[in-house]
C-alpha positions as CSV (number, residue, x, y, z in Angstrom):
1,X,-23.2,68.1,2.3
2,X,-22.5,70.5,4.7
3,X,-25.8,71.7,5.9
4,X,-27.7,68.3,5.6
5,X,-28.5,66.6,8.5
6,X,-27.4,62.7,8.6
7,X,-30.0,61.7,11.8
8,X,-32.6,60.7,9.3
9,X,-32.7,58.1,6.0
10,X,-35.3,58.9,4.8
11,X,-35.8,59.4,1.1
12,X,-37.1,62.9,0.1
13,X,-40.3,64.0,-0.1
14,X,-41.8,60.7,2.5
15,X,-44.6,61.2,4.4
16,X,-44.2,60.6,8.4
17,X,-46.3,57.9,8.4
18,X,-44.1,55.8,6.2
19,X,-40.9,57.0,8.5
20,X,-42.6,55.3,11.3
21,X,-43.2,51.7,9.4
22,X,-40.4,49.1,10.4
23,X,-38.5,46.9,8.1
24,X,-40.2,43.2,7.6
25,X,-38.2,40.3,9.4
26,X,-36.5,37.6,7.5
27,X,-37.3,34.3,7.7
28,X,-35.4,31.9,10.1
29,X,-32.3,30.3,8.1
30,X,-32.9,27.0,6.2
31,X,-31.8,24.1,8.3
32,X,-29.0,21.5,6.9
33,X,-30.7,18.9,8.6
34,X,-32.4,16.7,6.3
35,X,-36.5,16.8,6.7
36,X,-37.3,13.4,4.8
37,X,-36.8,10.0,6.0
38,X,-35.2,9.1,2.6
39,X,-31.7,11.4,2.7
40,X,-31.5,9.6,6.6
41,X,-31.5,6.2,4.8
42,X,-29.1,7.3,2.3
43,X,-26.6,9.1,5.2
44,X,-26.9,5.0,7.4
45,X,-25.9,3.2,4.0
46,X,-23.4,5.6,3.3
47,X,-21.9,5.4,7.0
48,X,-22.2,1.8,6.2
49,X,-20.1,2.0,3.1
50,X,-17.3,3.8,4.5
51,X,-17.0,1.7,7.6
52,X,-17.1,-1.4,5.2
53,X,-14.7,-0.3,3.3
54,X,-12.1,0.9,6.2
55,X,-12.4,-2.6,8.2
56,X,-11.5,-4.0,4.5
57,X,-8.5,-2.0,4.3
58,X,-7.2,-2.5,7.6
59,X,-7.6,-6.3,6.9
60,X,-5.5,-6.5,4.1
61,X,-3.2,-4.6,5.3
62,X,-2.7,-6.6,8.4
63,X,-2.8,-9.4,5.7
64,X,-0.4,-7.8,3.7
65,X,2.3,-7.4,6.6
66,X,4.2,-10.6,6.0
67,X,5.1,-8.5,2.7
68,X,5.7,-5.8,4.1
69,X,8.7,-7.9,6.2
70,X,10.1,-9.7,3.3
71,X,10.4,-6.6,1.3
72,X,12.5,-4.9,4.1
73,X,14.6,-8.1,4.6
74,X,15.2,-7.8,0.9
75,X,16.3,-4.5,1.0
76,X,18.8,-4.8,3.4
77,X,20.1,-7.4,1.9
78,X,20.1,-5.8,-1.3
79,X,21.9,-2.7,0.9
80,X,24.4,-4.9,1.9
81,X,25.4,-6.4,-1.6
82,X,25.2,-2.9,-2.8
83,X,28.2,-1.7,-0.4
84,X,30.9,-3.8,-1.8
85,X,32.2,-3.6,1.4
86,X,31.5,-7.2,2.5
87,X,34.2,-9.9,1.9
88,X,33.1,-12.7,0.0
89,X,32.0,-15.0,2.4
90,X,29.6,-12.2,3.7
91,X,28.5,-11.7,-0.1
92,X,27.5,-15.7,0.0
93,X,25.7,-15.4,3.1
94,X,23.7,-12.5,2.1
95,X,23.0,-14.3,-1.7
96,X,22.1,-17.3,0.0
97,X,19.6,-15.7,2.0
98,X,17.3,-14.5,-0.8
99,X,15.8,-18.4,-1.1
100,X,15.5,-18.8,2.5
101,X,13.3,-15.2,2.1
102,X,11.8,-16.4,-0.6
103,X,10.8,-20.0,1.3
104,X,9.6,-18.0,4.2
105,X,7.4,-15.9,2.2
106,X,5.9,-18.7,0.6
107,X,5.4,-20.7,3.7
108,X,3.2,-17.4,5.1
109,X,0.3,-17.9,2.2
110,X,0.7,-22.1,1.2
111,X,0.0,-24.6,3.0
112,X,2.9,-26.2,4.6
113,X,2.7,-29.4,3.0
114,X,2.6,-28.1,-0.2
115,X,5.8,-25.9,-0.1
116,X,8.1,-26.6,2.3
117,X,9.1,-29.7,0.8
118,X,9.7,-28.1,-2.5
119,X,13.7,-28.2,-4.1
120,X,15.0,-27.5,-7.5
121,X,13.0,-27.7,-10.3
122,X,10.1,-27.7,-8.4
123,X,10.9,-25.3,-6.5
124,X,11.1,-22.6,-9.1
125,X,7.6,-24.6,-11.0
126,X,6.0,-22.7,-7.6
127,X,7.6,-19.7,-8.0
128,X,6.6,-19.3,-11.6
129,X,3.2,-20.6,-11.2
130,X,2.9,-18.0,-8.3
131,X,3.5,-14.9,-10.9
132,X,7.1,-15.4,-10.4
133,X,9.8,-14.1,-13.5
134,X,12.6,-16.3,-12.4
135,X,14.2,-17.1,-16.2
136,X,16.9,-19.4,-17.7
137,X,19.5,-16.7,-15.9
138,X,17.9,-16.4,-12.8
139,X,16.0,-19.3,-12.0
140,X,19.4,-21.2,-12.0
141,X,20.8,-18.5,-9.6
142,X,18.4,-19.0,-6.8
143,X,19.7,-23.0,-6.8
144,X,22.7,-21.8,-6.9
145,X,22.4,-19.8,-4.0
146,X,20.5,-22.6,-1.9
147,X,22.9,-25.5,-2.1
148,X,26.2,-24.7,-3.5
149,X,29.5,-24.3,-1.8
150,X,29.7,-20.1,-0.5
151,X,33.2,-19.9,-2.7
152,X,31.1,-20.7,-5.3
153,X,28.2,-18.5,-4.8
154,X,30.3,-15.7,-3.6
155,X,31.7,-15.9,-7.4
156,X,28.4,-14.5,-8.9
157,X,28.6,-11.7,-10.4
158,X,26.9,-8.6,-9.2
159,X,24.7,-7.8,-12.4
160,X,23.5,-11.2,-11.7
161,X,23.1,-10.5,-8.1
162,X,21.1,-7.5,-9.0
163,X,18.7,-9.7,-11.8
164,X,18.1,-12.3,-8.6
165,X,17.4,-9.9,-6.3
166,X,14.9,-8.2,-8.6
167,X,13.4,-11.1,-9.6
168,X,12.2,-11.8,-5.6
169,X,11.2,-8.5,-5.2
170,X,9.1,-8.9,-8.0
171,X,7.2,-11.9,-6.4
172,X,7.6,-10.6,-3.0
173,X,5.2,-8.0,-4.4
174,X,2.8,-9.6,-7.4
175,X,2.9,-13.6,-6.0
176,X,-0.4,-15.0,-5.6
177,X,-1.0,-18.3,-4.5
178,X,-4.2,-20.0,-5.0
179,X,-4.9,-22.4,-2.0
């Protein structure tokens, strides 16, 4: 290509009048914004939806917060049974605080009236009708826990400790009480 000239594109043999014509224009882009009153309708209900369903969430989790507590509570407690560092006074205390938790939970979603007066038997008839899984082994336990002398309760041994504290954290998570 050494003695062609690269000034002019045009293809062989073209006349001069078709060297002077100019290219056509394109058309202006297509615009994203939507032209019919129907896709504006569907973008308001679909704003709609979305805002719905965030003020939803953020209600139940600010419902859900009493949970939230109980769960840590449980496992710190569950931290601090874990250690086998604690003396067994300390291991009573922290055993005996799982029905306390578990009262205190309850007492957040049930009326007053209805719970706080509940003790033994009863007691664990609410947890179980409240999606609790507090068996022959563990239901016992948690009485145990609430009203026995701490030498006594310090005595328990740690599988069982581990069942019980399972057990709450179970219902901490799945209770659901119908008012």
């Amino acid at each position: 290509m050494s003695g062609t000239s690269n000034a002019t594109l045009a293809p062989a043999g073209s006349s001069a009048e078709l060297q002077g014509l100019q290219e056509l224009p394109l058309p202006p882009p297509v615009s994203y914004v939507p032209q019919t009153i129907g896709w504006l309708f569907v973008a308001i209900v679909l704003l709609g939806a979305v805002l719905l369903m965030s003020w939803a969430a953020r209600r139940r989790y600010r419902r859900e917060r009493y949970r939230r507590h109980a769960l840590k509570e449980l496992a710190g407690i569950e931290a601090g049974l874990a250690s086998g560092y604690a003396d067994p006074m300390q291991r009573a205390a922290m055993l005996a605080a799982i029905p306390r938790l578990l009262k205190r939970t309850s007492l957040e979603v049930a009326p007053r009236e209805q719970v706080a007066s509940l003790t033994c038997d009863a007691w664990l008839d609410f947890l179980r009708r409240t999606r609790g899984r507090f068996d022959a082994r563990t239901g016992p336990l948690l009485s145990l826990a609430s009203y026995a002398p701490p030498q006594q309760v310090a005595s328990v041994s740690p599988d069982d400790a581990a069942a019980l504290i399972r057990h709450a954290r179970d219902w901490i998570e799945h209770h659901h009480v119908e008012v």
